[in-house]
Structure formats: structure tokens, C-alpha cells
C-alpha positions as CSV (number, residue, x, y, z in Angstrom):
1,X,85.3,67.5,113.8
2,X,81.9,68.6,111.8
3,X,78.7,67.7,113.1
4,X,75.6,67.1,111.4
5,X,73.9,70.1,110.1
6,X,70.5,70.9,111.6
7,X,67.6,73.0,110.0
8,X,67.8,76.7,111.9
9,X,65.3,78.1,109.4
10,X,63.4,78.3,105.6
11,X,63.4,82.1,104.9
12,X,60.9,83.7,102.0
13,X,63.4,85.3,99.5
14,X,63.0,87.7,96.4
15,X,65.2,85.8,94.3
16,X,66.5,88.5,91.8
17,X,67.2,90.9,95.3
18,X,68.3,88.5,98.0
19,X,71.9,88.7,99.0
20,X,74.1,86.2,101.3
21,X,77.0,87.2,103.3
22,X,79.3,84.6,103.8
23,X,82.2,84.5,106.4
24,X,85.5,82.8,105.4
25,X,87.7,81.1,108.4
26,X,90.5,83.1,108.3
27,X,92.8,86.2,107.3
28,X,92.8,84.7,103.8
29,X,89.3,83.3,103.0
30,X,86.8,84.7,100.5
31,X,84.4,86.5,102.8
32,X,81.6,88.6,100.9
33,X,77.9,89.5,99.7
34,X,76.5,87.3,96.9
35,X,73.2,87.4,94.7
36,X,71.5,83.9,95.2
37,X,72.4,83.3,91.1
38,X,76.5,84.1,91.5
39,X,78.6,81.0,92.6
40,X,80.8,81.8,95.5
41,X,84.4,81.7,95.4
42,X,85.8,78.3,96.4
43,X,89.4,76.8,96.9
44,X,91.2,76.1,93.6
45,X,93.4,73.2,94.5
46,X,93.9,71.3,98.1
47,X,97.1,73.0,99.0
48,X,94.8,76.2,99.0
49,X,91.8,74.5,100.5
50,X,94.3,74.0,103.5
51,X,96.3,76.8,103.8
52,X,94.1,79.5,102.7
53,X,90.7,78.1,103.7
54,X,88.6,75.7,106.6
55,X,90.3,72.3,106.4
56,X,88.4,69.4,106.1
57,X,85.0,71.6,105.6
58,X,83.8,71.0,102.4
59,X,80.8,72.8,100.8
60,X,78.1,71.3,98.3
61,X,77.7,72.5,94.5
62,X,75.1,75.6,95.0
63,X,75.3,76.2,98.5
64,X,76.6,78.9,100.5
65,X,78.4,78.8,103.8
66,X,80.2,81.0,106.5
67,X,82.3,80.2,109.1
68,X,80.6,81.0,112.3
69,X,78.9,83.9,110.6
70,X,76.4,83.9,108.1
71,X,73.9,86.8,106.7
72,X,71.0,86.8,104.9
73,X,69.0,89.8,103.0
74,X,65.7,88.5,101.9
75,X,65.6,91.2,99.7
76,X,61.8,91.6,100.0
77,X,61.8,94.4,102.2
78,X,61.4,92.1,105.6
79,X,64.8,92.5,108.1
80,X,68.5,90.8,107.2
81,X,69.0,87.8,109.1
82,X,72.4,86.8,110.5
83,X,72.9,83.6,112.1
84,X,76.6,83.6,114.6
85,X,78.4,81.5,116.7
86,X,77.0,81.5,119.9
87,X,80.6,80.9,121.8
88,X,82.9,82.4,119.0
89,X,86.3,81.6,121.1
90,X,85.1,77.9,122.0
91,X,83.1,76.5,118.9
92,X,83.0,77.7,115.4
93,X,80.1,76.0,113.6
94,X,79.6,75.9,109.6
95,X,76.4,78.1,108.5
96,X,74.3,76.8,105.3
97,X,71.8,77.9,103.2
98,X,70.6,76.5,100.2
99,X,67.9,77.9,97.7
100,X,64.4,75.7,96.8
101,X,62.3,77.7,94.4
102,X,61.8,81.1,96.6
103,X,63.0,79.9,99.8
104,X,66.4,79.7,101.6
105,X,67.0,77.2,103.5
106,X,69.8,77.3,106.7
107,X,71.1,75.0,108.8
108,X,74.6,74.8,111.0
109,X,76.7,72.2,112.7
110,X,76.7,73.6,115.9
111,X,74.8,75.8,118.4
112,X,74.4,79.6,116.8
113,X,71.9,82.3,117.9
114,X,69.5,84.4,115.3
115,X,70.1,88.5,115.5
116,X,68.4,91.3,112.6
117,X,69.2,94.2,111.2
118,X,69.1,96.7,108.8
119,X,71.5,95.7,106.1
120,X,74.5,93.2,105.9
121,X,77.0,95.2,107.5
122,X,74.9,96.8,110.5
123,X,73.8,93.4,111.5
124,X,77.2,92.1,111.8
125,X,78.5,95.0,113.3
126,X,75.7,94.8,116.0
127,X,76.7,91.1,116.5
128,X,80.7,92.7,117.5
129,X,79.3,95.5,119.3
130,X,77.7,92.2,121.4
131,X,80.8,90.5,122.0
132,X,82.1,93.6,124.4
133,X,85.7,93.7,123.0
134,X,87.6,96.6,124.4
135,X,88.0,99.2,121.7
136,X,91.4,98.4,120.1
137,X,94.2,101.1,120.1
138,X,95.3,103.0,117.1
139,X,98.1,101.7,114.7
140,X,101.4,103.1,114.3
141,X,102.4,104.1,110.3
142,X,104.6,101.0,109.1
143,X,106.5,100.4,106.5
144,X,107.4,96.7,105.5
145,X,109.6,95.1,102.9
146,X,107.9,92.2,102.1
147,X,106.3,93.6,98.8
148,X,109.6,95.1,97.2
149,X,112.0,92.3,98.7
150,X,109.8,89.0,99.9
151,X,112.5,86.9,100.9
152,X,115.6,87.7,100.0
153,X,115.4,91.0,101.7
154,X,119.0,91.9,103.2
155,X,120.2,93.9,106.1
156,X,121.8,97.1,103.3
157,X,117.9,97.0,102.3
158,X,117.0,97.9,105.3
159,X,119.5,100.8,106.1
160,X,118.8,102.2,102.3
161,X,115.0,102.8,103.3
162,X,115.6,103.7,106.8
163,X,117.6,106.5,104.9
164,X,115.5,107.3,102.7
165,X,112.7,107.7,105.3
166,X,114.9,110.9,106.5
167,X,115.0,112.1,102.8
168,X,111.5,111.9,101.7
169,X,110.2,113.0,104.7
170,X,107.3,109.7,105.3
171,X,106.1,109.7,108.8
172,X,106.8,106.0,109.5
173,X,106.3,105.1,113.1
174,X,107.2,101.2,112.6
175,X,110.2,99.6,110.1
176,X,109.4,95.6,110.2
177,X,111.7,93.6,108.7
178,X,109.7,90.5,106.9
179,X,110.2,86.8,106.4
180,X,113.6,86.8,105.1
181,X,115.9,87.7,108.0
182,X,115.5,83.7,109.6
183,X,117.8,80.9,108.7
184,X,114.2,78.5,108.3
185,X,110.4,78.6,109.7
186,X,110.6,77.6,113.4
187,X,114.1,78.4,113.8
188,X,113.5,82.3,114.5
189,X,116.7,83.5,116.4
190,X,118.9,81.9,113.5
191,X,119.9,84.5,111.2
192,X,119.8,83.9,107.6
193,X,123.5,84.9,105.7
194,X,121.4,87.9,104.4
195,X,121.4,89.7,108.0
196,X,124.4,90.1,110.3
197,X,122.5,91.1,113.4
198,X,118.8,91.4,114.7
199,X,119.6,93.2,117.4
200,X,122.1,95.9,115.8
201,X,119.6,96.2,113.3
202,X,116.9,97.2,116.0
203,X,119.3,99.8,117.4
204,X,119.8,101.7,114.4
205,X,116.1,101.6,113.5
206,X,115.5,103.1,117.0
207,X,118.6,105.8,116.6
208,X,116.4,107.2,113.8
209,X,113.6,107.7,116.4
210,X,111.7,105.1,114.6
211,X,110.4,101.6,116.3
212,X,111.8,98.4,115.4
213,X,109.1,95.7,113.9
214,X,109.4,91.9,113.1
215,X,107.4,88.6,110.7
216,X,107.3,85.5,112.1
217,X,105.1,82.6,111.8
218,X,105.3,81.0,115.2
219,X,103.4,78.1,114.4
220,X,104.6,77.1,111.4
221,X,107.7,74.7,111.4
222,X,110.0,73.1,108.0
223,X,110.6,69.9,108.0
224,X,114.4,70.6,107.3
225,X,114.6,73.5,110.5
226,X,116.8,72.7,113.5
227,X,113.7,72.9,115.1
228,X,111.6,70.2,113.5
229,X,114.9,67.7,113.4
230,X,115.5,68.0,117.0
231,X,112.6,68.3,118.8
232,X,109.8,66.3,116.2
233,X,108.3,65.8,120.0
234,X,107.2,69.0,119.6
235,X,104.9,68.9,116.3
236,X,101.5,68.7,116.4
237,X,100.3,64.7,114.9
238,X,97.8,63.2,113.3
239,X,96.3,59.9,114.8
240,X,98.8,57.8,113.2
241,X,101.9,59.7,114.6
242,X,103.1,61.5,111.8
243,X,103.4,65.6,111.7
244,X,100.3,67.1,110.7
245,X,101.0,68.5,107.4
246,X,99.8,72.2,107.1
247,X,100.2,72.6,103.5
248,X,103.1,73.6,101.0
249,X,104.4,76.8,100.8
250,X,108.3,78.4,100.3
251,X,108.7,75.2,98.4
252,X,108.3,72.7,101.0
253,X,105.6,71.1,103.2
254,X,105.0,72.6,106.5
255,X,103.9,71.4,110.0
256,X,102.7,72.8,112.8
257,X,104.1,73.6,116.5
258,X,102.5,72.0,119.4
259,X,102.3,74.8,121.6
260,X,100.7,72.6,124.1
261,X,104.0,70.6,125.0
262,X,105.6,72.3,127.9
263,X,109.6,72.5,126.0
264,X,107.7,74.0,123.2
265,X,105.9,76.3,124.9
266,X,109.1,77.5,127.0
267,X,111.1,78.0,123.3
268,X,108.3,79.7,121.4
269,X,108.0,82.3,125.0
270,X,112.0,82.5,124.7
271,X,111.7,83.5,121.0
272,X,109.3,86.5,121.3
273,X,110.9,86.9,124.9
274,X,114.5,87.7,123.3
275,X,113.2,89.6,120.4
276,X,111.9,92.3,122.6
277,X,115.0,92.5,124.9
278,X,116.5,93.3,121.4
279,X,113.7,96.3,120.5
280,X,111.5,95.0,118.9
281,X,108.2,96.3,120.2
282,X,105.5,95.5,117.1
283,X,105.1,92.2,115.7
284,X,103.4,90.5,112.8
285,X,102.5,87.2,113.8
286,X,101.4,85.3,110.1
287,X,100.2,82.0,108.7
288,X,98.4,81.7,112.1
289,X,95.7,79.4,110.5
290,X,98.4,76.3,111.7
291,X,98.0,77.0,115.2
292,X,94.2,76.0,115.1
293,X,94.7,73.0,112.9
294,X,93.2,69.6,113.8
295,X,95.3,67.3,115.7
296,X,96.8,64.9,118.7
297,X,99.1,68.0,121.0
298,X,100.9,67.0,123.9
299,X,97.7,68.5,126.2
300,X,94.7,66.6,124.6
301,X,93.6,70.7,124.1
302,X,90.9,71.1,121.4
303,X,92.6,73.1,118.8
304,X,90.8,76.2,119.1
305,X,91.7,76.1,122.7
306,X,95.6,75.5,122.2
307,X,95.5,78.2,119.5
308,X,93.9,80.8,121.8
309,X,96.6,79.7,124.3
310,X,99.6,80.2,122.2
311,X,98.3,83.7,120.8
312,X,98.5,84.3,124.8
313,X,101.6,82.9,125.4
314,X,103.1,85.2,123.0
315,X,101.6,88.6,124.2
316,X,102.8,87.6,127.7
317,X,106.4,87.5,126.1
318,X,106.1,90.5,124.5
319,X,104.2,92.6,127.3
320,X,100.9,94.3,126.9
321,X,103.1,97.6,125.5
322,X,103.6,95.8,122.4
323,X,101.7,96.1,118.9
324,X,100.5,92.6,117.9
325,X,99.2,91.8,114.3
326,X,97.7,89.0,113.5
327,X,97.8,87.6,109.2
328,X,96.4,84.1,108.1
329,X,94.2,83.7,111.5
330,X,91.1,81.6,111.6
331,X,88.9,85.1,112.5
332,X,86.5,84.9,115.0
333,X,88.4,82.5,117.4
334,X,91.6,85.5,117.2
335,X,89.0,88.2,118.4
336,X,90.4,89.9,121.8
337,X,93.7,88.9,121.0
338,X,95.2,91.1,118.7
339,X,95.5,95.0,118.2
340,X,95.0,94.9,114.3
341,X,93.8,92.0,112.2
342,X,94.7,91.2,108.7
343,X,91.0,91.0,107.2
344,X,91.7,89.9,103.4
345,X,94.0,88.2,101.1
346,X,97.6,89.3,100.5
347,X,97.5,92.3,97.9
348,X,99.7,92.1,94.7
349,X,101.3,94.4,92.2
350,X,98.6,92.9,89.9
351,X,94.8,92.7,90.1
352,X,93.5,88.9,89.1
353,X,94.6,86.6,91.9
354,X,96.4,82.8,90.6
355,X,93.6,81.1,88.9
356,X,90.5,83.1,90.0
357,X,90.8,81.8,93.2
358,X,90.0,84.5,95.4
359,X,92.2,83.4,98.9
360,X,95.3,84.4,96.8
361,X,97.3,87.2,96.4
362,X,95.7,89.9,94.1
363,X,94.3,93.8,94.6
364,X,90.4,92.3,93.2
365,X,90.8,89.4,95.7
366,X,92.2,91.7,99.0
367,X,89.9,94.4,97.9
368,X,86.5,92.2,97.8
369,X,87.3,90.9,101.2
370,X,88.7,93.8,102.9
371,X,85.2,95.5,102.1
372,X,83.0,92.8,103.3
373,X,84.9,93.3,106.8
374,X,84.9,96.9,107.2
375,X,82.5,95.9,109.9
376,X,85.1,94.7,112.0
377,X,87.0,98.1,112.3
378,X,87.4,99.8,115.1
379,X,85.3,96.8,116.8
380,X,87.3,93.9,117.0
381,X,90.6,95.4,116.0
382,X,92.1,98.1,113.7
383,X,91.5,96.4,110.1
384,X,94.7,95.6,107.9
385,X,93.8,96.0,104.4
386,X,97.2,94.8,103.6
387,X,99.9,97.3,102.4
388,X,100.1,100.6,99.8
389,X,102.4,100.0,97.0
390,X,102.6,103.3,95.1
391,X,105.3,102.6,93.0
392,X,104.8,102.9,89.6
393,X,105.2,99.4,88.4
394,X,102.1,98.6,90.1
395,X,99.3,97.9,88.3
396,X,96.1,100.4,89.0
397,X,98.0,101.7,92.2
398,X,95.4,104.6,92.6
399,X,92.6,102.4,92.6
400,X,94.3,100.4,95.4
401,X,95.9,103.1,97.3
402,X,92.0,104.4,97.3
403,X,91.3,101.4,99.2
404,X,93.7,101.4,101.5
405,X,92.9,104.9,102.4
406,X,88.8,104.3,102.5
407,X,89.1,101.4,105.0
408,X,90.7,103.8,107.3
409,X,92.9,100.9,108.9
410,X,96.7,100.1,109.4
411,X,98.7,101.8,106.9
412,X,102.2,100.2,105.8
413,X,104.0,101.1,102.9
414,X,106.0,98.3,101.4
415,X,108.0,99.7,98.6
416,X,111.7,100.2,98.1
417,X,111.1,104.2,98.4
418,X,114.0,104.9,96.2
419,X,111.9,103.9,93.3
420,X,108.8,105.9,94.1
421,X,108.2,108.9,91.6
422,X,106.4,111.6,92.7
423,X,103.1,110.5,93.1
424,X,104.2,107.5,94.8
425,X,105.8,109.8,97.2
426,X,103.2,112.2,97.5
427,X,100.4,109.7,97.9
428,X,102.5,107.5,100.4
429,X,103.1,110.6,102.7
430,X,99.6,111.2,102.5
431,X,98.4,108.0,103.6
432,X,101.2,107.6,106.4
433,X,100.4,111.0,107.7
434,X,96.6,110.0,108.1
435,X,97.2,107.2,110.1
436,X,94.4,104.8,111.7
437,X,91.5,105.9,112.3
């Protein structure tokens, strides 16, 4: 729970020229350089301010605030400030500051250590440089059909771009099958009707010298899943007993896994366990933002502590051979965990995310994130800007395919490659065939 905030600091401040960095919680928060006049993107609704943001932070009217990282460029000429968690795996405290006439004042909620620099981005990539992560390995090429299918993606889709991966010629190292092939969140070795099997499906992705990738959201149950009606022992509650509820999406509320309880522990190991025996070697690990939810688990475990467990417990599953991404985790609690980090929003084929609010999908929304966090490439992970779509439906599919390309990051295509044209084709190969960097 929040503490109160205590007064780190009142900074001098030119301010026409000062800017603020603030650091969103996860994958999907707003994170991003402000003037001291703009008004920083906040959560549109309370299903968002769950999912997509902190829960249960709240920020006043005219304040800024990062999440265990927050920057500050005076913009008189003196050095940026940053002010950072002092025990980023442990304790993630809220970062203030508020403007009085030419100062900036900045408190926190919890203990956090002072460092300077140069600009915005050097002083928070000397903060990573700090934190002695071992330098993360280079990404495979993927391609993905979440963008061109989302759910209702079917085994034939699968073989058609897998064959069309031969014709075109696209260096793809990694075809993962997205959410769609499950018969409900939490009930991951239940085939939907759309598949006919995981495993045969891995084989022929791997006869075509290709490796065989997989979506899940391990943390994330529905209430109507196998999973959640017989074993509700093993959801995570609130202090009056009922499932924490970790916001609505596909439709339907959502609660949370309780990694913590032995059974649950031993079915979510079993789960990633069996999906390597069956090929699968990379994995895309989403919505992870549940995992570190507030909440009564079987252990007592803080939640940052049971989340950095079960982000363990699955990489022992899967053996340290495999490629883990992580999507929708809280950030600085998932560093030394993952191989490549999803750093923004979810791209779309349009630019304007759903009402302004800049934790949803949308190229203006993934593209003003991914920037601010080009800082943690190469440092704390390989960055996922999210995925190329070059098809010509798209709207402004240069300017995002630039983007993709100038982060240097992952690179996934995600478009039925059948409907590419040749630019799309062209400017996919290109981008495969450059890899991470």
C-alpha cells in the first residue's frame, strides 16, 4: 500500500525550458518527457486505470509522477536530476513533483536515491548501467498473428503463412501463434475448436526449419475457465475473500492466479513444462501486470515478491535456452527476468489510441512510449516496440515501420503476408533481415 509522500527536494526551474520524465508502471503506461505547461496523459476510465496503469495510485490535478523513476531537466543549464528506486525488485515508490512559481517540488513514498546527468535519457541509462543486468541476448525475427487474426486465428492460418514464408522469401526465425489457440485464459492446454493440435502444429513449424513460438497470459484467469471453477482456491483475494478483480477485458472480468499456492504453482510449471516438450522454445508471456496485483495469496508474499517468483517459476519450466518476452509487466520489478521487454502500448492499424488515452492501442500512443524507453535497450533487455504491419490497409505504415526499424529492437511482423503488396514485402524483408541489434 502507498505511503506518505516525503519532500526529496525544491529544484530552481526555467519554466518555459524545464522538462519532466515520467515512468509509467508497466508495459502499457504512458511513460515520456513533458514541458511543465502540457498535462500528462492519465487513465481515461477505471477499467484502464487498472489494467493499463498503477492500481490504486492516483495522481493530483497538475502534478507529475513516475513509477519508481522520475527525471527532471531544470532547463536552466544546471544538470538533469533523476530520482530511482533505491531497491527496484523489492519496492517501487511513487515519484512527485509539483510546480510553485519557478520551483519544482518532489517528493516519493518510499526510499529512492538522487543520480545526474547530461540529458533525460543518459541519466536513466546511467541509472540501468547501475543495476549490473547481464547484457541481454539478441532476438530472433518473429512473426505473429495477433494483428491480422486477434482471436479467431485458426490452425489453416497458420500453415498459409508458414507457406508463404517459403514464397516470399522473409527470414523469420520465430512463428508464435497468439491468444486464440486456448479454449479460455487460465485453461492453456485446452485447445480452442479453431486448432486441432499444439503439438502437430509445433512440428510442422519446425519441419520448415523455423522455431515454434506461443501467447499466454499465465496470470490471468476467467471466471468461466475450468481453471477458475475448480480450483477458486487458487485465485488471488481481496480481504473479504472474494477474487481480486483484475479488470475487464475479452468481454469478461478477469482474476488473477495465486502463484503462491503450492497446486497452483505445480499446474502453472506443468503448463509451460508441456509446452516445451511439444517445441515450443520462445514465449510471450502478456498481461503480466495481474501477477503483481495487490492481494491475500496463499504465502502471505508481498506482491512484488510472488510476481518475481512466478516470472521464475516459469523460466525454470521452460529452461534457460528458451526466449522469454515479457507484455503488460509492471517494468522495473520484471528487470533480470526477461530477454526482451514490451516497452509501450499495443500498436494499431490506426494512429489516435480510444479516447486519447495514451495506455491504449494506437501507432501515436506505442510510438511516444517506445521513444521515451529507448534507454532501456540493450540494458535491461532487447526493447519490443511492438510489431511491423506493412500492409497496405494500415494507416501511415512508413511512418511506423520507421519506428520499428530506429528502435533497433525485436522485430515481428504480424500481417497475413498474402496480403502484402510490394512494399509491404519489401520493407518487411528488410526489417526481418536486420534483426536486433
Amino acid at each position: 500500500m502507498p505511503h506518505p509522500f516525503t519532500p526529496l527536494a525544491s529544484v530552481p526551474v526555467d519554466v518555459a525550458r524545464a522538462r519532466v520524465h515520467e515512468e509509467g508502471w508497466q508495459s502499457w503506461s504512458p511513460s515520456g518527457a513533458y514541458a511543465l505547461g502540457e498535462k500528462p496523459h492519465r487513465p481515461a476510465n477505471d477499467n484502464w486505470a487498472t489494467v493499463c496503469y498503477r492500481p490504486g495510485r492516483t495522481v493530483p490535478a497538475g502534478a507529475f509522477q513516475g513509477e519508481g523513476l522520475l527525471a527532471l531537466d531544470p532547463g536552466d543549464g544546471t544538470p538533469v536530476r533523476l530520482w530511482a528506486a533505491t531497491d527496484p525488485y523489492r519496492t517501487v515508490p511513487s515519484i512527485r513533483l509539483e510546480v510553485h512559481g519557478d520551483r519544482a517540488e518532489v517528493s516519493a513514498d518510499g526510499p529512492v536515491e538522487e543520480l545526474t546527468g547530461e540529458d533525460l535519457q543518459t541519466v536513466l541509462a546511467r541509472w540501468a548501467d547501475g543495476l549490473g543486468v547481464t547484457p541481454p541476448r539478441p532476438a530472433p525475427t518473429v512473426w505473429c498473428s495477433w494483428y491480422e487474426y486477434f482471436t479467431e486465428v485458426t490452425e489453416d492460418d497458420i500453415h498459409e503463412n508458414l507457406r508463404a514464408m517459403d514464397t516470399l522469401d522473409l527470414p523469420v526465425d520465430v512463428v508464435q501463434i497468439d491468444d486464440g489457440y486456448q479454449s479460455a485464459l487460465g485453461d492453456w492446454l485446452t485447445l480452442s475448436g479453431r486448432f486441432r493440435s499444439r503439438a502437430g502444429i509445433a512440428d510442422t513449424i519446425r519441419a520448415r526449419g523455423r522455431r515454434a513460438g506461443i501467447w499466454t497470459a499465465p496470470f490471468l484467469v476467467a471466471p468461466d475457465s475450468e481453471l477458475a471453477t475448480t480450483h477458486p482456491d487458487w485465485l488471488v483475494r481481496d480481504t473479504e475473500g472474494a477474487p481480486v478483480h483484475a479488470g475487464r477485458n475479452w468481454g469478461h472480468d478477469l482474476y488473477t492466479l495465486d502463484t503462491t499456492h503450492p497446486d497452483a504453482a505445480a499446474y502453472l510449471a506443468h503448463v509451460f513444462a508441456t509446452l516445451r516438450t511439444e517445441g515450443y522454445d520462445y514465449f510471450k508471456v502478456d498481461f503480466l501486470y495481474a501477477g503483481a496485483l495487490d492481494g491475500v495469496r496463499h504465502s502471505g508474499a508481498d506482491p512484488l515478491t510472488a510476481y518475481r517468483a512466478g516470472i521464475a517459476l516459469i523460466r525454470d519450466a521452460i529452461g534457460p535456452d528458451a526466449y522469454l518476452l515479457g507484455c503488460g509487466a509492471p517494468i522495473l520489478p520484471s528487470v533480470g527476468l526477461f530477454d526482451a521487454m514490451r516497452v509501450s502500448p499495443d500498436t494499431a492499424p490506426h494512429r489516435r489510441p480510444e479516447a486519447d488515452d495514451f495506455s491504449q492501442p494506437g501507432q501515436d500512443s506505442a510510438e511516444f512510449t517506445g521513444r521515451a524507453r529507448q534507454w532501456q535497450h540493450g540494458r535491461l533487455w532487447i526493447n519490443d516496440p511492438d510489431c511491423l504491419m506493412a500492409r497496405p490497409a494500415v494507416e501511415t505504415r512508413e511512418r511506423w515501420a520507421a519506428h520499428v526499424e530506429a528502435t533497433g529492437g525485436l522485430m515481428a511482423s504480424s500481417d497475413r503476408l498474402l496480403s502484402l503488396d510490394a512494399w509491404g514485402v519489401a520493407t518487411t524483408r528488410r526489417l526481418l533481415g536486420g534483426g536486433s541489434r
